[in-house]
PANU-687850 format. One record per atom (N, C-alpha, C, O, CB): residue in three letters; x, y, z. Coordinates in steps of 0.05 Angstrom, whole numbers, plus 5000, padded with zeros to 4 digits. Each point is the difference from the previous one (the first is absolute). Glycine has a CB too. Example, Ala and Ser with C-alpha at 12.3 -4.5 7.8 and 13.67 -1.06 7.14 Angstrom:
2
ala526448865156ala498250245000ala501850245000ala502150005013ala494149775012ser503150444961ser501650245001ser498550225014ser501050225004ser501449654953
***
This chain:
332
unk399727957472unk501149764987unk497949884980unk501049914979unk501950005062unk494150064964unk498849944988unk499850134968unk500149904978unk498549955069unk501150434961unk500650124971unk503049994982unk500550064977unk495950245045unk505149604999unk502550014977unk500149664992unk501749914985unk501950575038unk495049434984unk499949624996unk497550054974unk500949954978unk500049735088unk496850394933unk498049994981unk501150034972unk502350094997unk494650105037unk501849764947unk499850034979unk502949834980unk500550054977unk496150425043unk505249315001unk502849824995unk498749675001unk498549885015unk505750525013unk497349544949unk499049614989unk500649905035unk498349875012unk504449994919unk499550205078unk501349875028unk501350265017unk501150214991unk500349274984unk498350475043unk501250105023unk501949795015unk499449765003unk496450544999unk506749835007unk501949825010unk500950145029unk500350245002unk501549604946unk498450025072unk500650165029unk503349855010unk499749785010unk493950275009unk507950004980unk502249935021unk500850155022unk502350055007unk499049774960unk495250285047unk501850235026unk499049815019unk497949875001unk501950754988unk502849405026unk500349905022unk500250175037unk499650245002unk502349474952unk498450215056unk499149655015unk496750034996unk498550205003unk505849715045unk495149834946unk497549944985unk498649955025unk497650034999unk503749764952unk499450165068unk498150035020unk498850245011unk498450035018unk503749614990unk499150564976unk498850335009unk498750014974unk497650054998unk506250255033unk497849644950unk497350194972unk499149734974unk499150064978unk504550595019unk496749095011unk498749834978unk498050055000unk499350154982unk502749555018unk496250225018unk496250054999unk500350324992unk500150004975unk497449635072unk502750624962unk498750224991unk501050084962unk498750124983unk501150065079unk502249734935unk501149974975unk497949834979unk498850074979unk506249955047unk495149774986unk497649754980unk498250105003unk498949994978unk502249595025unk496450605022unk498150115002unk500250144978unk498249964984unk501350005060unk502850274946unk499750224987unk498549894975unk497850074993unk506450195028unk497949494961unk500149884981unk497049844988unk498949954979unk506350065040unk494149945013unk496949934989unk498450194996unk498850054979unk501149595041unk500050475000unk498250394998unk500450064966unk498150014984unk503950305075unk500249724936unk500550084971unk499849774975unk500450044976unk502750325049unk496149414988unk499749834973unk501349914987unk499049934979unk498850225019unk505149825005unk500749884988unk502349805014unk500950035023unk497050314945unk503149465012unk501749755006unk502250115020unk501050215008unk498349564943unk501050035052unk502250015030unk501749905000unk499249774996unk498650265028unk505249964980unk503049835014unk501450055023unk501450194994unk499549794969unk499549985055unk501850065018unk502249735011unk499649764996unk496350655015unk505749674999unk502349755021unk500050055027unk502050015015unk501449954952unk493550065041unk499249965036unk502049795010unk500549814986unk494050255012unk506549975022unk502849815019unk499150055023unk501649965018unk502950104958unk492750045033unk498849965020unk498349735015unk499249864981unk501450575000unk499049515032unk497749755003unk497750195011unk498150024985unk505149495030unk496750605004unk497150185001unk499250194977unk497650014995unk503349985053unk500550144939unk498650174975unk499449794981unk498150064985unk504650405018unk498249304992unk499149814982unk497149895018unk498049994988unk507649874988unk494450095047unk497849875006unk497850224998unk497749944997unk504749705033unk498350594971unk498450275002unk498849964971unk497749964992unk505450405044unk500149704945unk497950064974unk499049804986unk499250044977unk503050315016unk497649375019unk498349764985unk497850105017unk499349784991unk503849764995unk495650535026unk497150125019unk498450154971unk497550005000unk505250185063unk498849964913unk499550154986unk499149844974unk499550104978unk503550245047unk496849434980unk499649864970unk497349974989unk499149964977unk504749775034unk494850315018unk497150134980unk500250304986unk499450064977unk497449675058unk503750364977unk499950294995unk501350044972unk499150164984unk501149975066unk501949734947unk501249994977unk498849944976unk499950164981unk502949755046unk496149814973unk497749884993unk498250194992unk499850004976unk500949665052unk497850514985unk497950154990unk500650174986unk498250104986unk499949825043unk504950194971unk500250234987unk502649944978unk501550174991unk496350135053unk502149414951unk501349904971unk501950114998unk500650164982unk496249764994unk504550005042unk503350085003unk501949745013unk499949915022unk498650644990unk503249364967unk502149755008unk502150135018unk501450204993unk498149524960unk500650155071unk502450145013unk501949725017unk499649835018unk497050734989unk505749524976unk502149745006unk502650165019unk501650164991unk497349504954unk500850255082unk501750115029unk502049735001unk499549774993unk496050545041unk506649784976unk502049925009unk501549934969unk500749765001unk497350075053unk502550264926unk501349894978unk502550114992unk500650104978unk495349815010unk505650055035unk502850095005unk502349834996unk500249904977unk497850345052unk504349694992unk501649744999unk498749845021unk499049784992unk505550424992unk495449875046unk499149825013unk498750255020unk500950215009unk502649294982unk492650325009unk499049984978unk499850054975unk500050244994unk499249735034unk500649824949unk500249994978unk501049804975unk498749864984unk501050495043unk503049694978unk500749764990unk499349735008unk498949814989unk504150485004unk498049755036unk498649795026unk497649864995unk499749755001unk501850545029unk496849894964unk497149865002unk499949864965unk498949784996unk498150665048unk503849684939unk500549914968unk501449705007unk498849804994unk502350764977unk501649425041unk500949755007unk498949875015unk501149784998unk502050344995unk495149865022unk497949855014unk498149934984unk499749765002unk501250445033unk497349914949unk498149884985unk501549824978unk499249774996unk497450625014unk506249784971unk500249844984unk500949605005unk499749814985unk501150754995unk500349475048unk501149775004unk498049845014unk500249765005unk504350434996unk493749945005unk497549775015unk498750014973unk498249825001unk500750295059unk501050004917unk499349864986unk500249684981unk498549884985unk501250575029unk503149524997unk501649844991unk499449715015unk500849774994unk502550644994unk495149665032unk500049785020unk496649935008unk498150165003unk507350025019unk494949554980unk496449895000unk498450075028unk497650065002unk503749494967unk501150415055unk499050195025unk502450235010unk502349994991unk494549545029unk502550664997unk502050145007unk500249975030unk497649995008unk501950324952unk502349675063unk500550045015unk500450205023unk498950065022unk501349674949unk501650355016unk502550235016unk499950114975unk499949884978unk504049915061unk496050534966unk501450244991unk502750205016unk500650015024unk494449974955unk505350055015unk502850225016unk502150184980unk501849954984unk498749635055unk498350644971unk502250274976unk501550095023unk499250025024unk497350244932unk505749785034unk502050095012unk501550194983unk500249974976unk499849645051unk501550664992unk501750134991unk502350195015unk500049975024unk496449964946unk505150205022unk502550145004unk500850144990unk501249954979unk499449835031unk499250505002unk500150344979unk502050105012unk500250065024unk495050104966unk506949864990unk501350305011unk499650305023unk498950214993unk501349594963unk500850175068unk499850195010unk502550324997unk500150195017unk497249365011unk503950444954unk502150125000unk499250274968unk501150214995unk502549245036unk494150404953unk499450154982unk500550344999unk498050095012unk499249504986unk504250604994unk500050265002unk497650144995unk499450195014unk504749764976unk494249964987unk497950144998unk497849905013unk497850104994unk503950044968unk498349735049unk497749805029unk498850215017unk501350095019unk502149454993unk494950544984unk498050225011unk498849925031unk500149765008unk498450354940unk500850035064unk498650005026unk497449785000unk499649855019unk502150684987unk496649504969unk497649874996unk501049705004unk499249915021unk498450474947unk503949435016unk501349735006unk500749915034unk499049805010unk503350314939unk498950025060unk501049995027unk497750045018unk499949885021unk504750284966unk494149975009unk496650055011unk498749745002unk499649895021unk499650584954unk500149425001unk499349744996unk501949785007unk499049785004unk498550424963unk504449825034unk501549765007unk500349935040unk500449805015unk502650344929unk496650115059unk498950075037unk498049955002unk499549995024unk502450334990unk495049634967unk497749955007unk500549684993unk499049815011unk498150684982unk504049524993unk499849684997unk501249755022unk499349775000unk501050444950unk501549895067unk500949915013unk499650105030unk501649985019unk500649924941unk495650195041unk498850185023unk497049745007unk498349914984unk503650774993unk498649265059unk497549895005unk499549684993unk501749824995unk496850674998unk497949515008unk500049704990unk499150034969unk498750204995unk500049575054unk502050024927unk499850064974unk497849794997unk499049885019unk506050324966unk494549764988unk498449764992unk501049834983unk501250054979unk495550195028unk502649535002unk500749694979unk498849924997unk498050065013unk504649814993unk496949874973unk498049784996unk501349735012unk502349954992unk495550294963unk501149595063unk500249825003unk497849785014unk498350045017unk505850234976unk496749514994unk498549765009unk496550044983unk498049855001unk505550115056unk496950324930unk497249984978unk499350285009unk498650124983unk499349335014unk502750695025unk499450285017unk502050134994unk502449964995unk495449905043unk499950444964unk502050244998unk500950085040unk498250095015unk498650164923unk506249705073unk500850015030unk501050265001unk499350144981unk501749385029unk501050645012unk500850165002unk502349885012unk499649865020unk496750424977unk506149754996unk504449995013unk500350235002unk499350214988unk503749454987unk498150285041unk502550335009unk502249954983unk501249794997unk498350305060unk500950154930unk501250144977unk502449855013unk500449935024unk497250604957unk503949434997unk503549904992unk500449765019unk502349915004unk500250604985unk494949385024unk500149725006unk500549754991unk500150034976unk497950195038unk502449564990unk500649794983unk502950054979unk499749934976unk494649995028unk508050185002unk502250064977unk500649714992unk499349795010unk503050685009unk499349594959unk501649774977unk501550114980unk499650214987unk496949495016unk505050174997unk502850054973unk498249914981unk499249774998unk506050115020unk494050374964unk499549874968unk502150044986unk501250225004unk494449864993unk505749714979unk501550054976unk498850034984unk498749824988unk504050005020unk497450464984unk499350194968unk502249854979unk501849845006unk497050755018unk500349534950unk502049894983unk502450124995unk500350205013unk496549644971unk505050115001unk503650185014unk499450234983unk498649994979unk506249605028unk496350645004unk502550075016unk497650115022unk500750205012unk504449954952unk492249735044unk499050105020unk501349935030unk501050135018unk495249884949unk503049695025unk501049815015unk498050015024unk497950145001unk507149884981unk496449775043unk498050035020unk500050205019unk502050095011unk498049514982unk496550505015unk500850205026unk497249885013unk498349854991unk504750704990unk497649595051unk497049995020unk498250034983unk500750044977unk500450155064unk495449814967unk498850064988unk497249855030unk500449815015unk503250264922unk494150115061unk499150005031unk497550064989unk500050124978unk504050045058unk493249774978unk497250104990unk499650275003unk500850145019unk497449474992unk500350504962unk500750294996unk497050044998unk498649805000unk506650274974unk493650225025unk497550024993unk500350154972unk501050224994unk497149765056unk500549834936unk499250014972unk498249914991unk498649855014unk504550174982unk495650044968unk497249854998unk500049794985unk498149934985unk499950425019unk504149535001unk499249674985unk499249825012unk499349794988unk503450244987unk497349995051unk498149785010unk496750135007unk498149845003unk506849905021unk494850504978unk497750134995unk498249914980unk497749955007unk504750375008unk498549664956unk499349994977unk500949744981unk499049904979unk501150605031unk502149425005unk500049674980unk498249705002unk499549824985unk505350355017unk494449915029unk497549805010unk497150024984unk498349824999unk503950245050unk497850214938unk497050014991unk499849964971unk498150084987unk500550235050unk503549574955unk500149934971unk501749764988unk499949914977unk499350565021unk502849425031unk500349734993unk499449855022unk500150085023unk503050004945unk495949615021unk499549885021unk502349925014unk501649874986unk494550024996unk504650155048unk502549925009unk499650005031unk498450135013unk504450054946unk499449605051unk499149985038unk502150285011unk499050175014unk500549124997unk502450724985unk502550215000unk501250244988unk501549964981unk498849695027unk499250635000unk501450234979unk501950125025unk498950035022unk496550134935unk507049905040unk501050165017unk501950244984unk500450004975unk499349585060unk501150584978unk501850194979unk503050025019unk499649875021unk495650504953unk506249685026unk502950035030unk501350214964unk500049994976unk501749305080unk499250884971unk502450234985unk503150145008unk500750115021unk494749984970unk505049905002unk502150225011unk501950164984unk500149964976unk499749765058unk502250544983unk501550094984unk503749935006unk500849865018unk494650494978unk505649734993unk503150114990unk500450295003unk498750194992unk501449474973unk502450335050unk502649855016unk498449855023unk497550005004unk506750404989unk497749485018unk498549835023unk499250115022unk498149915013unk504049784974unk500250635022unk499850155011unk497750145012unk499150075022unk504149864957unk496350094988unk496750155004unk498249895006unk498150105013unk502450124960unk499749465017unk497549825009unk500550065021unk498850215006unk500249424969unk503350265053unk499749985021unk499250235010unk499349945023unk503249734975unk497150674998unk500150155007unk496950025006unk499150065022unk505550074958unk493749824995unk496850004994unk499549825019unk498150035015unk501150064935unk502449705053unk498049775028unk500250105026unk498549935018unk502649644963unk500950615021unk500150115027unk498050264993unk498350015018unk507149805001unk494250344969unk497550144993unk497949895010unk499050085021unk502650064941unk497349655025unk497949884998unk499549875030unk497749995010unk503049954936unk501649955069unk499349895024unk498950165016unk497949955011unk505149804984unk499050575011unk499450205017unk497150184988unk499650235009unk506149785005unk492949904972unk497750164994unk501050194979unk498550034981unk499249935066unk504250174952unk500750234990unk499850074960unk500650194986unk502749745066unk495549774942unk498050034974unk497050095001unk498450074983unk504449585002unk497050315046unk496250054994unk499250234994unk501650174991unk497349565038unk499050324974unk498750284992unk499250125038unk498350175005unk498849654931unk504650065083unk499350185023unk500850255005unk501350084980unk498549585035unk500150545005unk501250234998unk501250035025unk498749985022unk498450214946unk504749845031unk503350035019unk500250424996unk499750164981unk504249154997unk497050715053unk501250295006unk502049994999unk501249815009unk496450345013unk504050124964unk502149984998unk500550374997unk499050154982unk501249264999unk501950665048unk499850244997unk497350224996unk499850214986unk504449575002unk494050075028unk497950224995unk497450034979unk497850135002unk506350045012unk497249634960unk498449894978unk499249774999unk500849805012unk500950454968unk496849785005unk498449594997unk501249974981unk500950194988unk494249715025unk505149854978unk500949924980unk498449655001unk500049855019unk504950554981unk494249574978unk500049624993unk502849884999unk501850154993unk494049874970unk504849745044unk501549895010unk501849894971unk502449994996unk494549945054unk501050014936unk501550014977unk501150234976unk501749944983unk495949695030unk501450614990unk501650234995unk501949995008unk501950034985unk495650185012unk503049735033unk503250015007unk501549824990unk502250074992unk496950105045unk500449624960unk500249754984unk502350044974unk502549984996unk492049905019unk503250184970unk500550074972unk501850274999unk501950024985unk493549755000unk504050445033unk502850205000unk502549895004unk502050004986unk495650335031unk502049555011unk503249825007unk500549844972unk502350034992unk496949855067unk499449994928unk500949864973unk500650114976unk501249844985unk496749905032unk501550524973unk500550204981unk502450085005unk501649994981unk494350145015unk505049965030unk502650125018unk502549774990unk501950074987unk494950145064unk503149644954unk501149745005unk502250064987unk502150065012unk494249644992unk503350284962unk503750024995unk500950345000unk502350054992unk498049444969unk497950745046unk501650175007unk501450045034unk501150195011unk496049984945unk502249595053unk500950055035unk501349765009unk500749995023unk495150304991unk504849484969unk501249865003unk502149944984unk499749924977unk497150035044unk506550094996unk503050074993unk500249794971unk498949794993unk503650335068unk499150024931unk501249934977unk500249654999unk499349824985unk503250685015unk499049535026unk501949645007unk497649834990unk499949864980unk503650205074unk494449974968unk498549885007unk498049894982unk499349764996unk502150475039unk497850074951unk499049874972unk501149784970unk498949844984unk499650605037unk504449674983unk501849814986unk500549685016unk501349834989unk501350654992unk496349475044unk500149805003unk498049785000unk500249755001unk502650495013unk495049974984unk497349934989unk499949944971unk500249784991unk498050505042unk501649864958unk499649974965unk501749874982unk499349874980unk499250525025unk504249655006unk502549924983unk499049735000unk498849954979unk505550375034unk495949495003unk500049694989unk496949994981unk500049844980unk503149915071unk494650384954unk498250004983unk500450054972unk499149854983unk499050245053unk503250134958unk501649984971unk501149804988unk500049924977unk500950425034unk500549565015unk501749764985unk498949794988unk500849884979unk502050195050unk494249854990unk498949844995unk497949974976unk499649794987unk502050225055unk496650304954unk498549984982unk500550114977unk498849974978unk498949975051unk504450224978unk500750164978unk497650244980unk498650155014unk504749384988unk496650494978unk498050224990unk497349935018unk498750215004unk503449844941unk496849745066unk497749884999unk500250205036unk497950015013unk501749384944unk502750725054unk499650105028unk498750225006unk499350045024unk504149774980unk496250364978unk498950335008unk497749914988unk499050005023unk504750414975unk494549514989unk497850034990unk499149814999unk497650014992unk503250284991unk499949505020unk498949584990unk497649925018unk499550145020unk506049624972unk493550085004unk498049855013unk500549664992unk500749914978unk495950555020unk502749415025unk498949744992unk497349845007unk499449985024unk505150034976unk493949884983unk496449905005unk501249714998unk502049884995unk493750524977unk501749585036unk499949665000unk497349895008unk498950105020unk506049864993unk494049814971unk497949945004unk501049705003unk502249924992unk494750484985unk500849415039unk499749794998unk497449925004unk498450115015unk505649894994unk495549714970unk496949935000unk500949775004unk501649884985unk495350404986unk501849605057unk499749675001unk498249844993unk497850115002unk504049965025unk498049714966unk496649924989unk500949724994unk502149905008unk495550574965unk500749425014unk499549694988unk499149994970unk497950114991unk500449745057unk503650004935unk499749954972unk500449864993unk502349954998unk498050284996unk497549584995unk499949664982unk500949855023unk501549804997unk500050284947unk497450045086unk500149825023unk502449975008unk500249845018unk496449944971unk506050375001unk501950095018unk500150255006unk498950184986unk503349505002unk499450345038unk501250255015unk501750174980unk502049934987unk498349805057unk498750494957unk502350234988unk499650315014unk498350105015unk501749644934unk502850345035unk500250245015unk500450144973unk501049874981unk501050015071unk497150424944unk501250224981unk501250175010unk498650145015unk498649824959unk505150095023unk501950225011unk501250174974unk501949974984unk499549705060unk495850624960unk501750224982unk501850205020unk499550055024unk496349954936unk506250105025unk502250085017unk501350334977unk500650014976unk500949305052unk498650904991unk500750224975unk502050145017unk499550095023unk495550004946unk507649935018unk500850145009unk500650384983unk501050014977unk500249435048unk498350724982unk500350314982unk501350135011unk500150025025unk496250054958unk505450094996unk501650175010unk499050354998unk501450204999unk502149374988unk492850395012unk498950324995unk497249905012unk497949954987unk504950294961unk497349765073unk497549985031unk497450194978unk497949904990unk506250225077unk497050184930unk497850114986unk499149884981unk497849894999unk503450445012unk500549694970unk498849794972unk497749745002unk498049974986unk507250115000unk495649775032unk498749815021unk497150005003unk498049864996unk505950205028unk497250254989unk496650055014unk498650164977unk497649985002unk503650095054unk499850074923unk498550164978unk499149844982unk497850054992unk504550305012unk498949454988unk500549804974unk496949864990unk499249944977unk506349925045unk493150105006unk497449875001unk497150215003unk497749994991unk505549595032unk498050584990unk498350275002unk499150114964unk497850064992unk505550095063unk499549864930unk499950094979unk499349784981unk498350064982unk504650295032unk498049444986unk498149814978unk496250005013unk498350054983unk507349525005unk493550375039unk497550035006unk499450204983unk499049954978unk501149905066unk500550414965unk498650154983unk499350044973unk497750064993unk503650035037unk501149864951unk499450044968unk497949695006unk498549944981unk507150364984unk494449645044unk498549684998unk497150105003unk498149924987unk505749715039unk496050534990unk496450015014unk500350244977unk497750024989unk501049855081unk502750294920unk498350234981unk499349864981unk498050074988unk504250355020unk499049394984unk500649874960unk498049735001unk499849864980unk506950255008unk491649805037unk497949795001unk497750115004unk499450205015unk503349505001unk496050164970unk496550094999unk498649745016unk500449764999unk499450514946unk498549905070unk498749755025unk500949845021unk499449785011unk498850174957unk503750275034unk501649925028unk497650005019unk498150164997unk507050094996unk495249545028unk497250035028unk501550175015unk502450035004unk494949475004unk499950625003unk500650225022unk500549945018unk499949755004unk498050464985unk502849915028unk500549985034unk502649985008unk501649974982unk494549815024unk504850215020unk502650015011unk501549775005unk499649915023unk498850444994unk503449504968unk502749884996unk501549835006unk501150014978unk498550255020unk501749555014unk502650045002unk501249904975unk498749934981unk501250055067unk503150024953unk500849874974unk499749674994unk500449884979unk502750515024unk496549555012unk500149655001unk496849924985unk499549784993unk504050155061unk494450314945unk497949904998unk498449954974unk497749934998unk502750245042unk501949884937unk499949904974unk498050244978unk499149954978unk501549485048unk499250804987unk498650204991unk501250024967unk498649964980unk500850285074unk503049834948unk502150034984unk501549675000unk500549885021unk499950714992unk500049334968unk501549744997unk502050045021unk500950225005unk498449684943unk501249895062unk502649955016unk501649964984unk501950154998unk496749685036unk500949934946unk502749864988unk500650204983unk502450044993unk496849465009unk498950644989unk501450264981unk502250195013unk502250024990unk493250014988unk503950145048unk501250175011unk502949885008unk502150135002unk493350075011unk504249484992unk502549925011unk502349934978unk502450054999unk494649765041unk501450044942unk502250124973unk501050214993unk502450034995unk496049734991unk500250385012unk500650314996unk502350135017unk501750134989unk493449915001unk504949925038unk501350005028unk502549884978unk501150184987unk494849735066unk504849874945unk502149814999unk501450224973unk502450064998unk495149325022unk500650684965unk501650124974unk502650245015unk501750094985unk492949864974unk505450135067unk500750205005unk501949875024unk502450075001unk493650274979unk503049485037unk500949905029unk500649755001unk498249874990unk499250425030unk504449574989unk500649744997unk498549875019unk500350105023unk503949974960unk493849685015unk499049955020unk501649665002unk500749864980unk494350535016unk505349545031unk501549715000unk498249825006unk498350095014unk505850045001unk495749654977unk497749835012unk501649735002unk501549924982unk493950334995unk504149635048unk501249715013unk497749884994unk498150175002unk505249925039unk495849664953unk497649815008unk501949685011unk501849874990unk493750404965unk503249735066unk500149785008unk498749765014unk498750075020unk503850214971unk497649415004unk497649815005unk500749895019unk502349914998unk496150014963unk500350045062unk501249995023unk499749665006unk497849975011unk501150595005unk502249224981unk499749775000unk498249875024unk499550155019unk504749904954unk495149795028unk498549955036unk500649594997unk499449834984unk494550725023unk507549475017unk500649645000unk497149895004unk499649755001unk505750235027
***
């Protein structure tokens, strides 16, 4: 890898699950010298490959991780809206992906079982703590035709990485997917262990618990009847329409204090192309870090102004609708 990464302005990684190959991937990229992008959706390969920011450092290579949809956009809507505000409070990204995508690979579903596997990490009260995954649920309302769904603490790296570049008492992230089916299906996953990485016998073979996991979930609409699936999906059509096989919805919120009142920023996206989503930022980062001279070295996140925020996020908007609520919260 190192030799096929050498001698390129940027190198771009979207292999996944990033908790198996982010670090040896970004290793390669520094070994070979040059600039870096990836959309890590890990919280340990992100905490892993910020360990690398000297190393990076020494060997004058900019490397910007997690610059996907979420992470990515997420952390872009977090800085830009605490910029807006004289203190910040509360952060919280939230989202809701399509589970029904046809071309949705094994690698996604991998990560979406680590993420919801165990205890995760949050920021709170000024500390980085540890919750058990899909703890704490709530109805978030995305903007239409997302509309509202569950959404539960997920492991991801924005609370990893948004504490060390804005000042704030609160970062949390909560996620989930579509049909509801499937959510409920992953929590019963997740309760019985059967996301972790243990190893269960079966017939004679070992197997990790989440291989079986993720087979039973690949299987899924070839082993489950026709009816059944039409009673699943059908009202999901109805409801989201194009936005059902492939859509996503993000959402950020920044709480804070401005000119000594209370406010809130609520950006809100709804897409009807999850990939686009997650490529969109990957691909502006990059022409960005080849076409700038004196970019600082070292390892990343997007929130940390390496690359303009407010640039990337305009740029974002030229392509993605982003919604933004502000509101001043009165106090008697």
């Amino acid at each position: 890898m190192v030799d096929a990464i050498r001698g390129f302005d940027v190198a771009v990684s979207a292999l996944g699950p990033f908790y198996k190959f982010g670090v040896p991937v970004l290793k390669a990229a520094l070994r070979a010298g040059v600039n870096f992008v990836d959309i890590n959706d890990d919280y340990d390969a992100t905490e892993e490959a910020l360990k690398l920011h000297g190393e990076a450092q020494e060997r004058r290579v900019t490397a910007l991780i997690g610059m996907g949809a979420t992470p990515g956009i997420t952390n872009l809507l977090a800085r830009h809206g605490a910029q807006k505000l004289d203190e910040v409070s509360d952060i919280g990204t939230y989202w809701v992906w399509t589970a029904i995508d046809p071309t949705m690979g094994p690698a996604i579903i991998d990560h979406y079982f680590h993420a919801i596997t165990g205890m995760i990490p949050t920021y709170k009260n000024g500390e980085w703590i540890r919750v058990r995954a899909l703890s704490e649920p709530e109805h978030y309302e995305f903007p239409e035709p997302v509309g509202t769904w569950e959404v539960a603490h997920a492991g991801h790296p924005e609370p990893v990485t948004i504490p060390r570049y804005i000042k704030v008492k609160n970062v949390c992230n909560k996620g989930g997917i579509w049909p509801s089916d499937l959510n409920e299906i992953a929590k019963v996953f997740s309760t019985l262990e059967l996301t972790s990485l243990k190893e269960i016998k079966i017939g004679g073979h070992v197997f990790k618990a989440r291989e079986v996991a993720l087979g039973i979930t690949l299987a899924l609409f070839e082993i489950t009847p026709p009816e059944a699936m039409e009673k699943s999906i059908g009202p999901l059509y109805e409801r989201l329409g194009d936005y059902a096989l492939r859509g996503l919805g993000l959402a950020v919120v920044v709480r804070g204090v401005k000119e000594g009142g209370e406010r809130v920023l609520k950006y809100g996206i709804a897409c009807k192309d999850a990939a686009k989503a997650t490529a969109l930022p990957a691909a502006l980062a990059a022409l960005e870090l080849a076409g700038t001279e004196g970019v600082r070295a070292g390892v990343y996140p997007p929130e940390a102004n390496v690359l303009s925020v407010e640039k990337l996020v305009s740029d974002i908007r030229k392509e993605i609708e982003i919604e933004l609520i502000e509101t001043e919260i009165k106090t008697l």
